[in-house]
N, CA, C and O atoms as a Tinker XYZ file with bonds, in Angstrom:
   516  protein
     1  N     71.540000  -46.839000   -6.662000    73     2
     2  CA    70.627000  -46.070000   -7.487000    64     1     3
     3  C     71.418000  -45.107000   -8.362000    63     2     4     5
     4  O     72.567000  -44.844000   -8.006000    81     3
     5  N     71.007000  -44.642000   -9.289000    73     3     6
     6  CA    71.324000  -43.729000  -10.436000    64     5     7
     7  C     71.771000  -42.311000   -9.680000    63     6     8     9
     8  O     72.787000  -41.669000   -9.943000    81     7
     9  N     70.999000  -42.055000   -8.908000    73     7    10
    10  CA    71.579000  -40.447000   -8.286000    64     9    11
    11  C     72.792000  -40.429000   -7.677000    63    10    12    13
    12  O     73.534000  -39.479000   -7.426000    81    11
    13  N     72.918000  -41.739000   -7.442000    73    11    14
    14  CA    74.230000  -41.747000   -5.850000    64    13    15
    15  C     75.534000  -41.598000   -6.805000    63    14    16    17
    16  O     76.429000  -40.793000   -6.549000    81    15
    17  N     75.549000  -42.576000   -8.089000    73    15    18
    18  CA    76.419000  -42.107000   -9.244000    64    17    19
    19  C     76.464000  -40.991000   -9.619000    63    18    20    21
    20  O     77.601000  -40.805000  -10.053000    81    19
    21  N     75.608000  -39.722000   -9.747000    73    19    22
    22  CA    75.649000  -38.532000  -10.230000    64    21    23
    23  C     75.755000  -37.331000   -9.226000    63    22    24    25
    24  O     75.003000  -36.952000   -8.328000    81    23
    25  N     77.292000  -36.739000   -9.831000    73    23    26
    26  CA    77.277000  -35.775000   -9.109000    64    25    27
    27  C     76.987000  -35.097000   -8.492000    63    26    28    29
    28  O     75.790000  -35.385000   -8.497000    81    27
    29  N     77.104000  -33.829000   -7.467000    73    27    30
    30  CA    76.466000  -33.265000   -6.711000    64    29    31
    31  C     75.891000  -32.065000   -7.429000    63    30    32    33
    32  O     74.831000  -31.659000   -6.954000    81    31
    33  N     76.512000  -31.220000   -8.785000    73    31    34
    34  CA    76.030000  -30.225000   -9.384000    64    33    35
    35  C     75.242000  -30.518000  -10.452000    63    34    36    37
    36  O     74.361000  -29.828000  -10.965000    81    35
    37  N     75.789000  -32.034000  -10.860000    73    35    38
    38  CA    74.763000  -32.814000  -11.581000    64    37    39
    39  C     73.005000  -32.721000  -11.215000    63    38    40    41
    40  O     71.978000  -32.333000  -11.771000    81    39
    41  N     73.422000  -33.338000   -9.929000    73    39    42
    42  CA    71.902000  -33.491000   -9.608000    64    41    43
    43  C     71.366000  -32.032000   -9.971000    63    42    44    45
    44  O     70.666000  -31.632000  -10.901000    81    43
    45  N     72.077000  -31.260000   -8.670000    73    43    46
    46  CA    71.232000  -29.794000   -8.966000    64    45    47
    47  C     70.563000  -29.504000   -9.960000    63    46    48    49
    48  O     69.385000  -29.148000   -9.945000    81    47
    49  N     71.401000  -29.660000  -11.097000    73    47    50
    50  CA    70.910000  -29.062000  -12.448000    64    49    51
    51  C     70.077000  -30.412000  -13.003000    63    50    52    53
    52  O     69.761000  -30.056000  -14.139000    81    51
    53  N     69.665000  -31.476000  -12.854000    73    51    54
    54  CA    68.768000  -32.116000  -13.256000    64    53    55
    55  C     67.314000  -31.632000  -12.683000    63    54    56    57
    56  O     66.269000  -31.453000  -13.308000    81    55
    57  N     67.670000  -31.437000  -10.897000    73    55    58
    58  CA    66.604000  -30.530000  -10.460000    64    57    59
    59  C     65.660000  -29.491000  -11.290000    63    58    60    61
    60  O     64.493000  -29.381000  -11.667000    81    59
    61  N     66.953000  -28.771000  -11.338000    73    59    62
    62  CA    66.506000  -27.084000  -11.581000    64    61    63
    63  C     65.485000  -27.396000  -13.241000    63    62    64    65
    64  O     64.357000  -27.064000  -13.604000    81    63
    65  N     66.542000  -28.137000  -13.833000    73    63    66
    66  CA    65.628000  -28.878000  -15.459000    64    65    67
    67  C     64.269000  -28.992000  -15.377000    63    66    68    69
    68  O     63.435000  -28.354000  -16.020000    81    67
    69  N     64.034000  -30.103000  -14.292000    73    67    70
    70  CA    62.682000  -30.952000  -14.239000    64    69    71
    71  C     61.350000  -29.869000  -13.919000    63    70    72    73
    72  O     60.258000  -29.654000  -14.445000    81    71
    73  N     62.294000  -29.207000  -12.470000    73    71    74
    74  CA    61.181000  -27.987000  -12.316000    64    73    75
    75  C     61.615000  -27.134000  -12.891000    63    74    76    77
    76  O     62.378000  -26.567000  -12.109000    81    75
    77  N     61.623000  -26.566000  -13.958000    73    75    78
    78  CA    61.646000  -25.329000  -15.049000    64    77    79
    79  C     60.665000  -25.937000  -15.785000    63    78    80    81
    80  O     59.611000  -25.318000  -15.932000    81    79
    81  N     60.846000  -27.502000  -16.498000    73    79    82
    82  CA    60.229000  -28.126000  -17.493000    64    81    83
    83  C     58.643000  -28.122000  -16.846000    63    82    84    85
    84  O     57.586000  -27.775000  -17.371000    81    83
    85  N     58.911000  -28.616000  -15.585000    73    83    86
    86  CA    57.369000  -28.865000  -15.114000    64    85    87
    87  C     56.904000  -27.256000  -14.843000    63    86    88    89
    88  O     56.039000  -27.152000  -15.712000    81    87
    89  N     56.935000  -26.441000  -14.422000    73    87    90
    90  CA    56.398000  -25.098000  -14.309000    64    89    91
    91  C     55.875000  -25.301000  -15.674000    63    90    92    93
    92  O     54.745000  -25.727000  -15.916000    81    91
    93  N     56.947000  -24.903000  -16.736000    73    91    94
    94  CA    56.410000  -24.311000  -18.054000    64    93    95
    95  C     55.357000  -25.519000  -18.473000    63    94    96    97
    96  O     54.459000  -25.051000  -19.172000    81    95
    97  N     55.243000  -26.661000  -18.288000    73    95    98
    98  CA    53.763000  -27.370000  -18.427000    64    97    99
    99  C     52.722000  -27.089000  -18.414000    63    98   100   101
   100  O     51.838000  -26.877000  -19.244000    81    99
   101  N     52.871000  -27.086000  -16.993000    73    99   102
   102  CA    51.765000  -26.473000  -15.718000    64   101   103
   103  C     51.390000  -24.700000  -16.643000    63   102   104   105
   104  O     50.190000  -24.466000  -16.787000    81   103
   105  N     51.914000  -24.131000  -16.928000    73   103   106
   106  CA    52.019000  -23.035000  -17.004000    64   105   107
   107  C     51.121000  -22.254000  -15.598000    63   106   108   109
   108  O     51.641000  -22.430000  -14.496000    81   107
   109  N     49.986000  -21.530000  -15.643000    73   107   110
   110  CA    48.930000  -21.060000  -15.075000    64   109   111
   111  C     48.974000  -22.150000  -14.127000    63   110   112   113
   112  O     49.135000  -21.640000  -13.019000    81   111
   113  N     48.916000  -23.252000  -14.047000    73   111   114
   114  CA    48.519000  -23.901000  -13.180000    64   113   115
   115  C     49.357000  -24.722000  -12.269000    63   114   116   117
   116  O     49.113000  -25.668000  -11.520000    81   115
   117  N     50.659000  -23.902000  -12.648000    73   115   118
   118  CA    51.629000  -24.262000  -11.693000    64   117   119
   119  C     51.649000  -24.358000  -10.358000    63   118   120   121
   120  O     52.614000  -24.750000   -9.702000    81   119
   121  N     50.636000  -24.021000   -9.945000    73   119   122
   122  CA    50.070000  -23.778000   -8.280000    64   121   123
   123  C     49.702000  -25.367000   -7.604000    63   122   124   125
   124  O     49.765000  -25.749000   -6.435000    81   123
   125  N     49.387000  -25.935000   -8.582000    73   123   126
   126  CA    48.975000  -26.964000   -8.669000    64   125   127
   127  C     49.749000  -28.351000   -8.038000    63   126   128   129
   128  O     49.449000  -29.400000   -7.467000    81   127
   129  N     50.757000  -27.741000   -8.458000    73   127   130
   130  CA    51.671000  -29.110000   -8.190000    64   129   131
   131  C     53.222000  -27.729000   -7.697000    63   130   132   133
   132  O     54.291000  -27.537000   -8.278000    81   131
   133  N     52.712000  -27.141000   -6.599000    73   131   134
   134  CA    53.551000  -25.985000   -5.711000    64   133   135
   135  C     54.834000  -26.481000   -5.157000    63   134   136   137
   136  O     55.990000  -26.165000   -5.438000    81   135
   137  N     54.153000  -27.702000   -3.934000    73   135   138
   138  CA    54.812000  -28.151000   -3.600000    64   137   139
   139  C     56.044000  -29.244000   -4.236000    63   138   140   141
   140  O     57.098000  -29.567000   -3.690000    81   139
   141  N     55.771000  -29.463000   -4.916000    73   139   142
   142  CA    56.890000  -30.611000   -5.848000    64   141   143
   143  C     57.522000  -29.726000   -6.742000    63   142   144   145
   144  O     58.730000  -29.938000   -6.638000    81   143
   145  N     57.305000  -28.833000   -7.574000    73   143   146
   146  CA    57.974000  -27.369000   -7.844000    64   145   147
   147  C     59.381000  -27.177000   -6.708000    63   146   148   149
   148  O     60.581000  -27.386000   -6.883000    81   147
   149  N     58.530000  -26.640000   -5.392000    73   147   150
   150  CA    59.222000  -25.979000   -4.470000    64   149   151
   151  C     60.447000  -27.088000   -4.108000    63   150   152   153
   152  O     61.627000  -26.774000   -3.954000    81   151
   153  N     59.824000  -28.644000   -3.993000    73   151   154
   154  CA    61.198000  -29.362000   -3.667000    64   153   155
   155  C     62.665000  -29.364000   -5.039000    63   154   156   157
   156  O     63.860000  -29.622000   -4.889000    81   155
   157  N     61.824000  -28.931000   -6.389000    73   155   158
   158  CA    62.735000  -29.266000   -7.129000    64   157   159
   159  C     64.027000  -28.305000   -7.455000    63   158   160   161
   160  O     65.205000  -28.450000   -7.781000    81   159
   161  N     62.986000  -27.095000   -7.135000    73   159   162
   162  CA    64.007000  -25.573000   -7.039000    64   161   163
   163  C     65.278000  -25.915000   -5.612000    63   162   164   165
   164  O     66.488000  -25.689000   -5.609000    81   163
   165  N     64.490000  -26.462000   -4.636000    73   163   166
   166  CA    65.036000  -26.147000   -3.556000    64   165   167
   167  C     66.680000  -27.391000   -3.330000    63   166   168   169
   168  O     67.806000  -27.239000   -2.855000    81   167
   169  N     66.013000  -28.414000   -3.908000    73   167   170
   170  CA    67.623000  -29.253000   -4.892000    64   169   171
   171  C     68.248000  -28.979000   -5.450000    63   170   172   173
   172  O     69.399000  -29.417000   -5.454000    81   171
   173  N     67.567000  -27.645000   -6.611000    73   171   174
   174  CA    68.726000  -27.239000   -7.607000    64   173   175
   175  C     69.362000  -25.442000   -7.075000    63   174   176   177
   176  O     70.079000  -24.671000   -7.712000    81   175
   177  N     68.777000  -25.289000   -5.786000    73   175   178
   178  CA    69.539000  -24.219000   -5.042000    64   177   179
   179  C     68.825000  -22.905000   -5.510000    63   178   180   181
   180  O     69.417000  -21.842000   -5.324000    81   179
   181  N     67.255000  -22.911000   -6.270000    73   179   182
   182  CA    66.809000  -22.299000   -6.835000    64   181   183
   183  C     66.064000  -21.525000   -5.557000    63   182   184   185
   184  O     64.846000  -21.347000   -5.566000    81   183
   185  N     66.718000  -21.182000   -4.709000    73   183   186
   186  CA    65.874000  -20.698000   -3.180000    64   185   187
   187  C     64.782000  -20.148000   -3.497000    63   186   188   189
   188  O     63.701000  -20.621000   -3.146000    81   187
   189  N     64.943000  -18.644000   -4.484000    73   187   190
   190  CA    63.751000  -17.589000   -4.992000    64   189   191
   191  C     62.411000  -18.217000   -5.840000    63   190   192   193
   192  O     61.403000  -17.529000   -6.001000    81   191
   193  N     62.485000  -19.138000   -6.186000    73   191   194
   194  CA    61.573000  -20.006000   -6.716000    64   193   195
   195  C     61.400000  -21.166000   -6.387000    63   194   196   197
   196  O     60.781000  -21.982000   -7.069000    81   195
   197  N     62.115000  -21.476000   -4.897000    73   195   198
   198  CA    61.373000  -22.719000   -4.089000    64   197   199
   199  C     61.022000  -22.361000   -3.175000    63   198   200   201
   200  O     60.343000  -23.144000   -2.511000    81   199
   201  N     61.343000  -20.680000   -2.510000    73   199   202
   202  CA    60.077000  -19.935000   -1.424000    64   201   203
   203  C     58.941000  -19.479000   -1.946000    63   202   204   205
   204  O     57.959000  -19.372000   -1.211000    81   203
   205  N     58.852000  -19.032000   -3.678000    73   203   206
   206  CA    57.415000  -18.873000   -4.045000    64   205   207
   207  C     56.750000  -20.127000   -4.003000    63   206   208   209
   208  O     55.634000  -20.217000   -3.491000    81   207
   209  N     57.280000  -21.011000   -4.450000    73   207   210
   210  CA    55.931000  -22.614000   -4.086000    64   209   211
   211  C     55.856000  -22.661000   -3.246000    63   210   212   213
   212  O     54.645000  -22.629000   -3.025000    81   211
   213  N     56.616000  -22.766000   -1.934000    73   211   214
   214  CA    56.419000  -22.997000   -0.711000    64   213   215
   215  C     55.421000  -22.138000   -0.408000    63   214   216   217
   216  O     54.848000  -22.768000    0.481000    81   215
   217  N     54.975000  -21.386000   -0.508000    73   215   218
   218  CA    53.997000  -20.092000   -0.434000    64   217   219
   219  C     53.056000  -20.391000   -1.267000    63   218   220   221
   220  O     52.025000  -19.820000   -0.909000    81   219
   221  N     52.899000  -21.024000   -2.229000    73   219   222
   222  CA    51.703000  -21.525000   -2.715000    64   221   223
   223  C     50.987000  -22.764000   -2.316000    63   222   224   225
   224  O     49.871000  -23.116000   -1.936000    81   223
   225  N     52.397000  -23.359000   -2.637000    73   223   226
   226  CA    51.787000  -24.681000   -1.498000    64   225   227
   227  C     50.880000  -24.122000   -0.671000    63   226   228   229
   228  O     49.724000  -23.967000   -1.062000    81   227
   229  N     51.384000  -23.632000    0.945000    73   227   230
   230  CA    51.029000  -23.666000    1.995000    64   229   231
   231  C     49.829000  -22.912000    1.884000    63   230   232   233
   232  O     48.939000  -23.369000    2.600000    81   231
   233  N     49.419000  -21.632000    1.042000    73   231   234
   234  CA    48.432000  -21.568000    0.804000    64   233   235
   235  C     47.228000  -22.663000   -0.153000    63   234   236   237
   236  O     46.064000  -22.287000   -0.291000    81   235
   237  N     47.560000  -23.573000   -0.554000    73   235   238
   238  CA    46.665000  -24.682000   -0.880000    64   237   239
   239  C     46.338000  -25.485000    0.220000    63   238   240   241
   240  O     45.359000  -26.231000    0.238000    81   239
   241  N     47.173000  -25.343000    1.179000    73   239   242
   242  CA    47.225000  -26.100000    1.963000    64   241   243
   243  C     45.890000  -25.787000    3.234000    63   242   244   245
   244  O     45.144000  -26.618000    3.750000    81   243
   245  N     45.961000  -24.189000    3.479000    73   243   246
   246  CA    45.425000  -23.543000    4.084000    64   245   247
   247  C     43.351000  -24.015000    3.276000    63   246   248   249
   248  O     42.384000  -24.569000    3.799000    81   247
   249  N     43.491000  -23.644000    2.420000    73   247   250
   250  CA    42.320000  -23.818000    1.517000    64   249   251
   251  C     41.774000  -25.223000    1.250000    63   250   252   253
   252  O     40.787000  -25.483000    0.562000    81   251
   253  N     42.594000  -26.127000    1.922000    73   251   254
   254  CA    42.220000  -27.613000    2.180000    64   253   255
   255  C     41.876000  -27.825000    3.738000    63   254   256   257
   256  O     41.147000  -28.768000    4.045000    81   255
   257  N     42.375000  -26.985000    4.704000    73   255   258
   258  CA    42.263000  -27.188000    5.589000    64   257   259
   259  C     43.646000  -27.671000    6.401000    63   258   260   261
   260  O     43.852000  -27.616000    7.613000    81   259
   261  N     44.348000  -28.063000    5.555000    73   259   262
   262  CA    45.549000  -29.121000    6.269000    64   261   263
   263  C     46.343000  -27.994000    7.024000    63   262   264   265
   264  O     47.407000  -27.546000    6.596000    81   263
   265  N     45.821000  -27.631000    8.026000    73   263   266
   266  CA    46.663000  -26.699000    8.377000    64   265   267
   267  C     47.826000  -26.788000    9.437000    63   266   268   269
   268  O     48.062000  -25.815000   10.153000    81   267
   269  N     48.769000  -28.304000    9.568000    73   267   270
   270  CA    49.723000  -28.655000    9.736000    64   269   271
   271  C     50.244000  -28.536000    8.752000    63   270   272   273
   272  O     51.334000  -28.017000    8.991000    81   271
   273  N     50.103000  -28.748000    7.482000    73   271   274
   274  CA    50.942000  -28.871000    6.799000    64   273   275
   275  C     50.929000  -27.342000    6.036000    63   274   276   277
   276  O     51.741000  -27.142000    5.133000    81   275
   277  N     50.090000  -26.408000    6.389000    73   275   278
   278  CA    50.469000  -25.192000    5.833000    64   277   279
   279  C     51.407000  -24.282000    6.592000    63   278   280   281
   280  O     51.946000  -23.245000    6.207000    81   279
   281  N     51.509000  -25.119000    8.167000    73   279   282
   282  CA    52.186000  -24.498000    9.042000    64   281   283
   283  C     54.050000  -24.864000    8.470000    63   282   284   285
   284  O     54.963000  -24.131000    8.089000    81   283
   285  N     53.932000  -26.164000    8.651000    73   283   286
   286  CA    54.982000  -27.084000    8.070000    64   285   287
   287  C     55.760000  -26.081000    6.757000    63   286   288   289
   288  O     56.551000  -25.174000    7.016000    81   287
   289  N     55.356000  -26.457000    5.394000    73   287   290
   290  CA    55.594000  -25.576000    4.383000    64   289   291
   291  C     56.015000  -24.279000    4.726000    63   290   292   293
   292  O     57.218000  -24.018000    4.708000    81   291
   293  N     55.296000  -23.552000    4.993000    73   291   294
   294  CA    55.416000  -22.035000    5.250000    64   293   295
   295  C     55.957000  -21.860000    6.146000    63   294   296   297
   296  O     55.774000  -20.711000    6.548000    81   295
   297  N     56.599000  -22.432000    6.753000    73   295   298
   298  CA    58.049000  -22.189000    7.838000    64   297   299
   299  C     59.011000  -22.411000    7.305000    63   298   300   301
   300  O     60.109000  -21.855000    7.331000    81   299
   301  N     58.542000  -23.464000    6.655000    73   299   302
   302  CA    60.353000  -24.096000    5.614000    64   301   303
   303  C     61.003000  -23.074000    4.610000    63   302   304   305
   304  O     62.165000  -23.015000    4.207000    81   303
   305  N     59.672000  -22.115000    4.263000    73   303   306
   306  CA    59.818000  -21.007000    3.194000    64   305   307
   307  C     60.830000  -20.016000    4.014000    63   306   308   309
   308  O     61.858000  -19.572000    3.503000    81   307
   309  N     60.320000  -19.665000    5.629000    73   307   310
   310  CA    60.477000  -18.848000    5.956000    64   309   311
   311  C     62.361000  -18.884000    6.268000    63   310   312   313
   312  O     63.363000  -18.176000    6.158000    81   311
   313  N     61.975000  -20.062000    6.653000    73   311   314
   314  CA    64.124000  -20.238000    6.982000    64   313   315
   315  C     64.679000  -20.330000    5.759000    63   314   316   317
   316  O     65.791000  -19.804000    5.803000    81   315
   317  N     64.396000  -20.805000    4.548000    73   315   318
   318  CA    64.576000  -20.763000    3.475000    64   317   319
   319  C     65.249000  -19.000000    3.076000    63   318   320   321
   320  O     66.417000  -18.842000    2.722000    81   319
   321  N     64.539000  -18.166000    3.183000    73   319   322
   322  CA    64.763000  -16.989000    3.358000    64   321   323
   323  C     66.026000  -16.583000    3.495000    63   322   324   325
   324  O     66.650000  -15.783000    2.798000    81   323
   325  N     66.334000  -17.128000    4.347000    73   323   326
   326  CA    68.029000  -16.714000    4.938000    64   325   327
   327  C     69.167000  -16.647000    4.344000    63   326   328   329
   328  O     70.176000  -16.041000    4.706000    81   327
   329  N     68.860000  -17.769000    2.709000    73   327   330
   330  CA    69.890000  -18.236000    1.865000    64   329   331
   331  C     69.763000  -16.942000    0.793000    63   330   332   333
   332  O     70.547000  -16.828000   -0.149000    81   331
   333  N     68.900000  -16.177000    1.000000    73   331   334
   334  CA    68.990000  -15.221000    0.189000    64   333   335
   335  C     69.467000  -13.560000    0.559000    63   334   336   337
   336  O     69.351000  -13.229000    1.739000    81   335
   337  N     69.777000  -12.957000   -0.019000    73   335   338
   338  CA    70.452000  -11.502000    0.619000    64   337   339
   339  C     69.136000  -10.569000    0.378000    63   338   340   341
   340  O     68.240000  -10.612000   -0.465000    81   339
   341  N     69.450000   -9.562000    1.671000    73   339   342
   342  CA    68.259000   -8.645000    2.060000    64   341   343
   343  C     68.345000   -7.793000    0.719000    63   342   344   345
   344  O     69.256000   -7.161000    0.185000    81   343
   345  N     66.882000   -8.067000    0.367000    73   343   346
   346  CA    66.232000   -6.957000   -0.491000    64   345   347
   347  C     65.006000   -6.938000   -0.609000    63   346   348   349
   348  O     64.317000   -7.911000   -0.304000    81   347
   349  N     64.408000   -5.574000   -1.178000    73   347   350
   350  CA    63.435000   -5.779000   -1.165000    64   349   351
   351  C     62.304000   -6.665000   -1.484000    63   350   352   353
   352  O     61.281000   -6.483000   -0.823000    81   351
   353  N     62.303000   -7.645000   -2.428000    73   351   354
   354  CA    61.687000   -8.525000   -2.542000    64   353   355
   355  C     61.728000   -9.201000   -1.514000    63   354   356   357
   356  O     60.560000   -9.459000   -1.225000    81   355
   357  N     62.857000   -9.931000   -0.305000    73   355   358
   358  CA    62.985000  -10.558000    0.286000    64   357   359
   359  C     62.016000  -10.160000    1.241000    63   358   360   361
   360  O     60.972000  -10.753000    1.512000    81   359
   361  N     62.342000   -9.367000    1.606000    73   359   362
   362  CA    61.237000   -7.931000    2.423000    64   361   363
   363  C     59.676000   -8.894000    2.495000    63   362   364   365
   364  O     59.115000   -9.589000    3.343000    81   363
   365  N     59.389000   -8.435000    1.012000    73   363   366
   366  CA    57.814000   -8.664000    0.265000    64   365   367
   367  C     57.440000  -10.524000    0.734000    63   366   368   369
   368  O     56.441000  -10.947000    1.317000    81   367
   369  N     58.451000  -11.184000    0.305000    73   367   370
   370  CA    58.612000  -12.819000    0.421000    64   369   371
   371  C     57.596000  -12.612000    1.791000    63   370   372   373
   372  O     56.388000  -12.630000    2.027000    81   371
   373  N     58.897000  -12.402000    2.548000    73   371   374
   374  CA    59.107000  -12.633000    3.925000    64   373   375
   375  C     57.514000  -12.247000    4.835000    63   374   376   377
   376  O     56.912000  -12.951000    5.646000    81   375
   377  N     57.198000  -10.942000    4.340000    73   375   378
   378  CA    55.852000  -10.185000    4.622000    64   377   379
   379  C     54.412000  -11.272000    4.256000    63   378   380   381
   380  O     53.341000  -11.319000    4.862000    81   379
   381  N     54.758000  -11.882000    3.340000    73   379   382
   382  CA    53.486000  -12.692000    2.441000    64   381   383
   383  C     53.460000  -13.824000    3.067000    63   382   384   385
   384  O     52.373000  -14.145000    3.546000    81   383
   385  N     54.821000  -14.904000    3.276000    73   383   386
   386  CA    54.915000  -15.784000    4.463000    64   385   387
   387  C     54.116000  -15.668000    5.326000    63   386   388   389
   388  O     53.023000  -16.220000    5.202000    81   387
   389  N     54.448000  -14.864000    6.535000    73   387   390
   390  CA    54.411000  -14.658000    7.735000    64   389   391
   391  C     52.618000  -14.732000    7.505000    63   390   392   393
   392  O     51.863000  -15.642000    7.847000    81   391
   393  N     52.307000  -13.517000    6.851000    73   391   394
   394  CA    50.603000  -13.507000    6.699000    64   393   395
   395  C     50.082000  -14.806000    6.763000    63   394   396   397
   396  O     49.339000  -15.229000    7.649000    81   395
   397  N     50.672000  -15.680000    5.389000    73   395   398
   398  CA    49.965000  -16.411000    5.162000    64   397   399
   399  C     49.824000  -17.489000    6.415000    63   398   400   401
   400  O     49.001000  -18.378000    6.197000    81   399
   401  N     50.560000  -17.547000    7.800000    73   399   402
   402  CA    51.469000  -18.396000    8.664000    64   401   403
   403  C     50.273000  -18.210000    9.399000    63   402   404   405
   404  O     49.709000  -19.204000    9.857000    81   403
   405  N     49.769000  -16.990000    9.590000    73   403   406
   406  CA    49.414000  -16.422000   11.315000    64   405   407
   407  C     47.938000  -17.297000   10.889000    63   406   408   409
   408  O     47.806000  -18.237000   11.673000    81   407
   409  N     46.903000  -17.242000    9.953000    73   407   410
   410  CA    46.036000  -18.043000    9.636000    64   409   411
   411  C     45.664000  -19.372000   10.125000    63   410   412   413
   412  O     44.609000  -19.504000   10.745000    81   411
   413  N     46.725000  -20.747000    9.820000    73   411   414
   414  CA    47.180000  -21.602000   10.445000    64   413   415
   415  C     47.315000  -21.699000   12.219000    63   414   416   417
   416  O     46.508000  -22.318000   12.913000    81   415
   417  N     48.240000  -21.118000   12.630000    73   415   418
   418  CA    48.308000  -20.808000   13.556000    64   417   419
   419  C     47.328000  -20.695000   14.797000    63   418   420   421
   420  O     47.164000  -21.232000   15.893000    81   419
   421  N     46.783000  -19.728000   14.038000    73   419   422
   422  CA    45.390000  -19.413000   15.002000    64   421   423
   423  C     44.520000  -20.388000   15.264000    63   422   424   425
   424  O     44.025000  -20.578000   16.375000    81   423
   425  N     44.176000  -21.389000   13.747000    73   423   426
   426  CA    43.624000  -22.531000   13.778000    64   425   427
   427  C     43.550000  -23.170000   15.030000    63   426   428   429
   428  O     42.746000  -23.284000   15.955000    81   427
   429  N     45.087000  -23.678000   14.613000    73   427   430
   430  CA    45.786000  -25.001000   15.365000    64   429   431
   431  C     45.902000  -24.460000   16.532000    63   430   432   433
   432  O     45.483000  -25.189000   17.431000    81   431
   433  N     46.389000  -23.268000   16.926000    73   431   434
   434  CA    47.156000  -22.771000   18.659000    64   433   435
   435  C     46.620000  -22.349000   19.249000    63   434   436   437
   436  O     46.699000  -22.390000   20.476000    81   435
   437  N     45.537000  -21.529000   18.314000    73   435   438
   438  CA    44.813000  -20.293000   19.533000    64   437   439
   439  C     44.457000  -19.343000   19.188000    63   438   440   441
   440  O     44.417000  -19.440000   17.961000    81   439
   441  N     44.078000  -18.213000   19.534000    73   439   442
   442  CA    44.241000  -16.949000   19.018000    64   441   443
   443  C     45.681000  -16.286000   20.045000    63   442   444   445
   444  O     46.570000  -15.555000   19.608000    81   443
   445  N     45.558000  -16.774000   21.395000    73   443   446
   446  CA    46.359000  -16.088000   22.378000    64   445   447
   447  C     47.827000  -17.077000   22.482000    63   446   448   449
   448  O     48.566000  -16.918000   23.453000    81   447
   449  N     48.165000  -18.086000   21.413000    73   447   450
   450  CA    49.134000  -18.405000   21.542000    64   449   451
   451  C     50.223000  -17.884000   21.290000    63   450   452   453
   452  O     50.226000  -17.250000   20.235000    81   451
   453  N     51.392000  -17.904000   21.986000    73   451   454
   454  CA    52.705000  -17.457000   21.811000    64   453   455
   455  C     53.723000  -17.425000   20.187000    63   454   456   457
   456  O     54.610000  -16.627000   19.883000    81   455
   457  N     53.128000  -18.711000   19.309000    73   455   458
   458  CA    53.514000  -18.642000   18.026000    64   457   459
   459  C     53.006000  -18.108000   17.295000    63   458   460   461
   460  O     53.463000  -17.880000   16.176000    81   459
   461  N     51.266000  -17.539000   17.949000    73   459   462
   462  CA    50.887000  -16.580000   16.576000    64   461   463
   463  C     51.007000  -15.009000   16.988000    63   462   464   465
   464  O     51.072000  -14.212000   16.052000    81   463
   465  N     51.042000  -14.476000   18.391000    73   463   466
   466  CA    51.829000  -13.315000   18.561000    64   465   467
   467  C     53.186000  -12.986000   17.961000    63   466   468   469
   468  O     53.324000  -11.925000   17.354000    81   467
   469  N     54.177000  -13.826000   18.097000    73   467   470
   470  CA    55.116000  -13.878000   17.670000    64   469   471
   471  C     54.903000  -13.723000   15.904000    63   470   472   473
   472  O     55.400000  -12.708000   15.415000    81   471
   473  N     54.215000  -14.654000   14.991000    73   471   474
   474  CA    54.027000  -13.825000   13.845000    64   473   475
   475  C     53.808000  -12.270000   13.693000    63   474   476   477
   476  O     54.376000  -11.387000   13.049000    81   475
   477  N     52.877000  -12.309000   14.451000    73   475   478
   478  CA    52.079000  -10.923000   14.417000    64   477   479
   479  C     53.206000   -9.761000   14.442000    63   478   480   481
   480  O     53.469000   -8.866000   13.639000    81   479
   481  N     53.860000  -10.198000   15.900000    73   479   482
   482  CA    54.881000   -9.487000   15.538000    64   481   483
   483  C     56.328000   -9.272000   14.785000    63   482   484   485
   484  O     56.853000   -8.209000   14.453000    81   483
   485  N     56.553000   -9.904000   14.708000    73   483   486
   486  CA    57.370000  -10.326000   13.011000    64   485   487
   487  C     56.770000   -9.659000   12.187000    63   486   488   489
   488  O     57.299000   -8.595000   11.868000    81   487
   489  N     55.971000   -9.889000   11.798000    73   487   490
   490  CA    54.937000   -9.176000   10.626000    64   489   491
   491  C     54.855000   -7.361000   10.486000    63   490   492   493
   492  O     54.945000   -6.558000    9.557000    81   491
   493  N     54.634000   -7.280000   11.969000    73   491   494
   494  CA    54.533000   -5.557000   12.229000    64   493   495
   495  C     55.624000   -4.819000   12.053000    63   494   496   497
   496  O     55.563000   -3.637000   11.715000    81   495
   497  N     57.577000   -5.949000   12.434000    73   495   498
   498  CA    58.508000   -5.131000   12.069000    64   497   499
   499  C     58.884000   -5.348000   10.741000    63   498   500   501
   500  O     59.588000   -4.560000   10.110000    81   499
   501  N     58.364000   -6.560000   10.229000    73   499   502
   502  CA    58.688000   -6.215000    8.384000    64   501   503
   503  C     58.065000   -5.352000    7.747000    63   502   504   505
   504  O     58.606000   -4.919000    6.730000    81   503
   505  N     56.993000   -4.932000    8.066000    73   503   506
   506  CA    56.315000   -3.362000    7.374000    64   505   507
   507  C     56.709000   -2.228000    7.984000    63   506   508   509
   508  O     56.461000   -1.218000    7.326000    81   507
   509  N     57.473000   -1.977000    9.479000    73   507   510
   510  CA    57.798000   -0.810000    9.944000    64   509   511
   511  C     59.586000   -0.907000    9.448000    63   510   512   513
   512  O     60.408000    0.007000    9.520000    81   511
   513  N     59.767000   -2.066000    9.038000    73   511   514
   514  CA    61.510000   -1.813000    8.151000    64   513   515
   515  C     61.566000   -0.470000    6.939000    63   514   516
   516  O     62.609000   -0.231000    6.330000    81   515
């Protein structure tokens, strides 16, 4: 195939192209197509703008119901996270994640399950940081 020939920074930056090009399409309605956004940033190493789709995604996801797959997404955001250095935005990311996580969660686990306490609390020390 064509990719296996093209470089490794190559690709990236064909990535980062396609989703820049497709956002600015989409404009407003970039939400739309979140998830395929989020994979294209996340090829071209665009972390900060493949944890905001991931976060949109998973909130579409939530609003469909699919709430495996909002669990799915919005975890991937959350380790995603890591590639980036603490700041405040990361802070904010990280805070909006988690929210959007514990939703899901509750769904699927419980209210008294161990993965959505564990948000909860996650959640309580990113606002007491």
């Amino acid at each position: 195939m064509w990719h296996e020939r093209v470089g490794t920074s190559k690709l990236e930056q064909f990535h980062l192209r396609i989703g820049s090009r497709k956002e600015s399409a989409y404009g407003d309605r970039a939400g739309e197509i979140a998830l395929e956004l989020a994979v294209h940033f996340e090829q071209g190493h665009d972390y900060r703008r493949a944890i905001h789709y991931l976060g949109l995604a998973g909130r579409n996801a939530v609003q469909r119901n699919a709430h495996h797959e909002a669990i799915s997404v919005l975890s991937k955001g959350l380790e995603m996270l890591n590639e980036l250095p603490d700041t405040p935005e990361h802070v904010q990311q990280e805070l909006a994640l988690q929210i959007a996580l514990g939703g899901p969660l509750m769904a699927t686990k419980g209210f008294a399950a161990p993965e959505v306490r564990k948000t909860y609390t996650v959640m309580r020390q990113v606002v007491l940081q």
